[in-house]
C-alpha positions as CSV (number, residue, x, y, z in Angstrom):
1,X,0.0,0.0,0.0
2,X,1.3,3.8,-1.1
3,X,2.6,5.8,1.5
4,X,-0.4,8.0,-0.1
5,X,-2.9,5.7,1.0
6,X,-2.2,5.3,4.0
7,X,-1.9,9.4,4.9
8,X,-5.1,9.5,3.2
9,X,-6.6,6.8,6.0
10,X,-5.0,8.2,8.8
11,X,-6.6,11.8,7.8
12,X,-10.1,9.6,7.5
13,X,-9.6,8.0,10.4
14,X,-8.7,11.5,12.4
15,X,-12.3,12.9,10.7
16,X,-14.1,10.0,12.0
17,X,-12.9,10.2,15.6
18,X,-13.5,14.3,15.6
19,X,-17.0,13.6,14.4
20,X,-17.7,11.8,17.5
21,X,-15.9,14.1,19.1
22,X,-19.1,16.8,18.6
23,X,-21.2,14.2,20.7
24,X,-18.7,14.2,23.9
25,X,-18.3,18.3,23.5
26,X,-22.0,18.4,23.3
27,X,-22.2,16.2,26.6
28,X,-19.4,18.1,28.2
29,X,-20.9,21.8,28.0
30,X,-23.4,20.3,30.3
31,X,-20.5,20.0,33.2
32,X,-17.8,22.5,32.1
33,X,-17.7,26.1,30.7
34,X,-15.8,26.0,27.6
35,X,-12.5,27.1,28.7
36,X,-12.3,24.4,31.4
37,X,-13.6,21.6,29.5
38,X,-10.8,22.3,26.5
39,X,-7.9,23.0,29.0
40,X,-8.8,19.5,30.4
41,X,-9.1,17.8,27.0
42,X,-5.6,19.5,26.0
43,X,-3.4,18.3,28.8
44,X,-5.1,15.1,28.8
45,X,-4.4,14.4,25.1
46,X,-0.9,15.7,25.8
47,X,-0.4,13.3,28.6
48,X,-1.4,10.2,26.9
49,X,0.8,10.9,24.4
50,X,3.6,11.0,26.9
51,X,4.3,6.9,27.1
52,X,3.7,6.6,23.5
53,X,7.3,8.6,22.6
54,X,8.5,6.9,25.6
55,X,8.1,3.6,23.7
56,X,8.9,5.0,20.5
57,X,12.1,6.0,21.8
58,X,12.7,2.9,23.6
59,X,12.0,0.4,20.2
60,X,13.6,3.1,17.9
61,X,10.4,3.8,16.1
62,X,10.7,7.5,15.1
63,X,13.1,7.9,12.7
64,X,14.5,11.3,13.4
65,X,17.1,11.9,16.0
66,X,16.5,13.7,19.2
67,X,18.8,16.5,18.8
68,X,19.6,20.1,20.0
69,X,18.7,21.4,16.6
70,X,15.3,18.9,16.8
71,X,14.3,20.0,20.0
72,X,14.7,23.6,18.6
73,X,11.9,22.9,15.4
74,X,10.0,20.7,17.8
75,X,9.9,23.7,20.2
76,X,8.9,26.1,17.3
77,X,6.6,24.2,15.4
78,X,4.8,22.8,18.8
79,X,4.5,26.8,19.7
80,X,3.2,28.0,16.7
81,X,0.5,25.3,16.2
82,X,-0.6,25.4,20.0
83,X,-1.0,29.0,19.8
84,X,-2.9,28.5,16.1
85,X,-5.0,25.5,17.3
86,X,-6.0,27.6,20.3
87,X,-6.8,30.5,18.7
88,X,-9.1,28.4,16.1
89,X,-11.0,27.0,18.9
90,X,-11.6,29.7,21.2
91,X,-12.7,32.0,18.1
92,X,-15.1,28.8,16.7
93,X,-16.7,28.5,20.9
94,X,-17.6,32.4,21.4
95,X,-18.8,32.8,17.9
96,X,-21.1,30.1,19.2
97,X,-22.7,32.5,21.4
98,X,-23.7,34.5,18.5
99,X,-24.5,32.4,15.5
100,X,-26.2,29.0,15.5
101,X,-24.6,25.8,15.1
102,X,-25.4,25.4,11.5
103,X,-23.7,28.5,10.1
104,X,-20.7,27.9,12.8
105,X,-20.3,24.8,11.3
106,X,-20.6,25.2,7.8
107,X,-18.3,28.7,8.5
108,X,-15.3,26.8,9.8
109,X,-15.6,24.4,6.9
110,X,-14.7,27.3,4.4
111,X,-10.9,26.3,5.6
112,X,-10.9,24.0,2.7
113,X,-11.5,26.6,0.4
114,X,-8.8,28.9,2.2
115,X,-6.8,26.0,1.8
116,X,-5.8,26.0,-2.3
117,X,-6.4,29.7,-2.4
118,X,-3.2,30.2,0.6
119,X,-1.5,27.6,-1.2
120,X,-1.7,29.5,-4.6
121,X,0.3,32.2,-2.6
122,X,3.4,29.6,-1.8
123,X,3.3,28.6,-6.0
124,X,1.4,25.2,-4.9
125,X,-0.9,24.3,-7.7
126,X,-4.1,22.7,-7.1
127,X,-5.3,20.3,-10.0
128,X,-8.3,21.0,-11.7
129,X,-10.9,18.2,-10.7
130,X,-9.5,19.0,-6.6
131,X,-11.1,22.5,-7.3
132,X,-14.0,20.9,-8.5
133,X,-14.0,18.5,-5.2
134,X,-13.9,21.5,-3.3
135,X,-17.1,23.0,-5.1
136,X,-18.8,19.9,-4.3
137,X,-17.9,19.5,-0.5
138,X,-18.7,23.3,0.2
139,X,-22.1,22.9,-1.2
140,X,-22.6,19.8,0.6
141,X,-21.4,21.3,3.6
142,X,-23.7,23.9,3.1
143,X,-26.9,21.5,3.0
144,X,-25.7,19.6,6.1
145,X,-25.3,23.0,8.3
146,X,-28.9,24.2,7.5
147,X,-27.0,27.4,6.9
148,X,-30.1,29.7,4.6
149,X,-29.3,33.2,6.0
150,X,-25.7,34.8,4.7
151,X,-25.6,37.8,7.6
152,X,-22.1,38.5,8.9
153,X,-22.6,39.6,12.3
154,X,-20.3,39.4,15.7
155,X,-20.7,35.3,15.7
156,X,-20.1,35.0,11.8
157,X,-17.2,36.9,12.0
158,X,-15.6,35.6,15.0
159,X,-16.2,31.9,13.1
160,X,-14.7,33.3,10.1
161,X,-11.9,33.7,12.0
162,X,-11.9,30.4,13.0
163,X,-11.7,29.3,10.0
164,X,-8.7,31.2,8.9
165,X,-7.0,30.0,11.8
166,X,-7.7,26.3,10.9
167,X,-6.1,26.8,7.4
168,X,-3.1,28.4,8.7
169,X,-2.6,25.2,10.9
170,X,-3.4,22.9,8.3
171,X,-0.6,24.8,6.3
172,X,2.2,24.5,9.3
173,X,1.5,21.3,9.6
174,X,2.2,20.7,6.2
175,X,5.4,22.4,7.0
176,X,6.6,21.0,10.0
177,X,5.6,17.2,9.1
178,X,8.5,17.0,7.3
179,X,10.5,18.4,9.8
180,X,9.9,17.4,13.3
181,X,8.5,14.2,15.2
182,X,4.9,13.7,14.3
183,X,3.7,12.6,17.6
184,X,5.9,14.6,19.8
185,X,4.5,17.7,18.0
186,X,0.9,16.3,18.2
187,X,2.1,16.2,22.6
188,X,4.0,19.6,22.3
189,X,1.5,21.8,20.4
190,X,-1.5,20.5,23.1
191,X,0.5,21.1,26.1
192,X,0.7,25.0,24.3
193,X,-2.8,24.8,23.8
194,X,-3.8,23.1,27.2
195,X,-2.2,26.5,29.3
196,X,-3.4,29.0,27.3
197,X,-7.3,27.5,27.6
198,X,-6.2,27.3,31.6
199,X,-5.2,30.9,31.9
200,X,-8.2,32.0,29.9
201,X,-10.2,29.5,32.5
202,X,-9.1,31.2,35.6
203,X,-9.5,34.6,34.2
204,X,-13.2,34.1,33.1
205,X,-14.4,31.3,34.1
206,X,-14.7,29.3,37.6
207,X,-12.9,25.7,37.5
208,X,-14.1,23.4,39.8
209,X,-12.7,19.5,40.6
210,X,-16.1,18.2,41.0
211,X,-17.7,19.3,37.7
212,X,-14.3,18.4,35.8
213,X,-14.5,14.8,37.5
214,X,-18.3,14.2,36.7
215,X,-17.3,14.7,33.2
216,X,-14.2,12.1,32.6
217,X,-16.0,10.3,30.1
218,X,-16.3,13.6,27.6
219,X,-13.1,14.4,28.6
220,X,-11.8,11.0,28.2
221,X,-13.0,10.7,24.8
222,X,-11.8,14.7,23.4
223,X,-9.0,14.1,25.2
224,X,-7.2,10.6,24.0
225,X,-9.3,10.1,21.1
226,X,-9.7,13.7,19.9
227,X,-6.9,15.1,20.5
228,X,-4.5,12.7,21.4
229,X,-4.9,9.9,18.6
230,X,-6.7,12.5,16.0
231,X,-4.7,15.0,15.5
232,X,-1.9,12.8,15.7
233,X,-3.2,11.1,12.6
234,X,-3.6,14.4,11.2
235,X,0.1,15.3,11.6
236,X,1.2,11.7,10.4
237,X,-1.1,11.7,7.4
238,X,-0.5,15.0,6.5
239,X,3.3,13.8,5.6
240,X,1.8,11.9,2.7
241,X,-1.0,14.2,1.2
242,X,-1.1,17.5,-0.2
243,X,-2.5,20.1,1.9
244,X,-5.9,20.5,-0.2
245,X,-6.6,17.1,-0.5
246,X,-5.9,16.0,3.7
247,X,-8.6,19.6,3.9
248,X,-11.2,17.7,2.0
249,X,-10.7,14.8,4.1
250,X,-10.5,16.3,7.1
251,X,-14.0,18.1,6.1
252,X,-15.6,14.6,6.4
253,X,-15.6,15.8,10.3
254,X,-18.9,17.5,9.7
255,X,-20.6,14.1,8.2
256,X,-19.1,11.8,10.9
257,X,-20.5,14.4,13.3
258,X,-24.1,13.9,12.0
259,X,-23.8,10.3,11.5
260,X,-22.7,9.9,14.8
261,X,-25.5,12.1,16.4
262,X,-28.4,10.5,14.6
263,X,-26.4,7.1,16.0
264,X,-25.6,7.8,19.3
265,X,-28.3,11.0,20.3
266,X,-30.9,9.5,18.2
267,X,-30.8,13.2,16.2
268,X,-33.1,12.6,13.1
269,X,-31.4,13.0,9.7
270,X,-33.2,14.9,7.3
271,X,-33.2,14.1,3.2
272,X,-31.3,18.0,2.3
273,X,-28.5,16.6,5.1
274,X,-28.4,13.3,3.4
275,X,-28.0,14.9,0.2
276,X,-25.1,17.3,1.9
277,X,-23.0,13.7,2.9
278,X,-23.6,12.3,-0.1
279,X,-22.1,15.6,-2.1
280,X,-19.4,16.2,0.6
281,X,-18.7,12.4,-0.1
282,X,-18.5,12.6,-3.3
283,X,-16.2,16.2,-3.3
284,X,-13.3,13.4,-1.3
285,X,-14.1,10.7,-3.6
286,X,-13.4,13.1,-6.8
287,X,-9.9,14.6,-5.0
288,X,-8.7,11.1,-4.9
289,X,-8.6,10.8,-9.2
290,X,-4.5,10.1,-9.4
291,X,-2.5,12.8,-10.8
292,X,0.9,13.7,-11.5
293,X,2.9,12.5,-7.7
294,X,3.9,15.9,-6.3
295,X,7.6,15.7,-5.2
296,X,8.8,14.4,-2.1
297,X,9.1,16.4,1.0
298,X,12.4,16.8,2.5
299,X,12.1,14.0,4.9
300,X,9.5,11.8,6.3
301,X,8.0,11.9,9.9
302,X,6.5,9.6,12.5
């Protein structure tokens, strides 16, 4: 199997566990105000990471040296997608208080039109039929949000922004996949974005023990699965896919989350959001028609 093929799971995989993810947040806002409840998630999916290089290190599994100059780029890279990561979720929760769910969610999805267009600006070229995927999974994405009224207010803004911030990460992790340690930058850049949700936690919010420990399964589950494993899968995946395509599959998010809420919250699926998943679908399916290779990154990462 291609080295392709197997980013191009790793990326499905990492939109299937975030879909689910949307259940556990959902649960979680129940217990926790949003600043608490992603602080906990953060560190936790940082944490569980922690053994994981351990053994790594200990079998030889990653295949880039632990040196001065790595722990430099790991140090960088980690910093600069904590800070992004943070700033794309905090934006995407108080827009929420603004803007309904549909148009926050279809809103963030626009990173995979911001995608190809940033890339544009770095001489990457997007082939032809991935621009028409991207038609395709925007107006699907459109259908599955519910999203009829175009306003841009405080929330759609603030979403917008969200969205921008997504792409930029999406972009640096591009970068820095060929560059650092995939999992230890998956740990590094949650740790980042685990202090920064607890500073903002403390300052506006009021944590308490009790409500964070009658939520461990949500936490549990946006924690290691979410964070931990997903966006680990991201950064691996990523290594092996161009930046437009991993977008498209990383939109799939958005259908996992609906499947999973008609599965597990018994949410009833109507025939325009059917019609949404099938196009969104369909948008990944057509970015998958082979093409010239692009060259080789620099180096690989694990």
């Amino acid at each position: 199997m291609s080295k392709r093929w197997i980013g191009n799971g790793l990326l499905l995989l990492g939109a299937m566990i975030w879909g689910a993810a949307f259940v556990a947040q959902s649960v979680g806002m129940d217990y926790l105000e949003p600043f608490t409840f992603q602080a906990s998630r953060c560190f936790l999916g940082s944490l569980v990471l922690l053994p994981v290089i351990a053994v790594m290190d200990r079998r030889g599994v990653s295949r880039r040296p632990v040196t001065a100059e790595a722990k430099k780029q790991q140090l960088y890279f980690g910093l600069a997608c904590g800070v992004i990561i943070f700033a794309a979720c905090s934006l995407q929760q108080w827009g929420l208080l603004y803007t309904t769910p549909g148009k926050s969610g279809f809103l963030t999805s626009l990173y995979i039109i911001l995608v190809p267009m940033a890339g544009l600006l770095f001489g990457r070229r997007v082939k032809p039929w991935v621009w028409g995927s991207v038609v395709l999974a925007v107006l699907g994405l459109y259908l599955l949000c519910g999203s009829t009224d175009f306003s841009l207010g405080a929330g759609e803004l603030l979403t917008l922004g969200s969205a921008v911030a997504f792409c930029f990460h999406i972009l640096v992790i591009d970068r820095a996949s060929s560059q650092v340690d995939g999992v230890r930058l998956s740990a590094t850049q949650f740790f980042i974005c685990g202090c920064l949700s607890l500073v903002c936690a403390f300052l506006w919010e009021t944590p308490r023990w009790e409500n964070i420990l009658a939520c461990w399964i949500p936490i549990g589950y946006a924690g290691i699965f979410s964070s931990g494993i997903g966006y680990t899968f991201q950064i691996i995946g990523q290594a092996h896919t161009e930046p437009t395509v991993a977008s498209l599959l990383m939109s799939l998010e958005s259908v996992f989350s609906v499947i999973f809420g008609w599965i597990i919250l018994r949410q009833s699926l109507t025939p325009t959001e059917l019609l949404g998943c099938a196009l969104v679908f369909a948008g990944v399916l057509i970015s998958q028609i082979p093409g010239k290779a692009p060259a080789p990154k620099a180096q690989e990462s694990y």
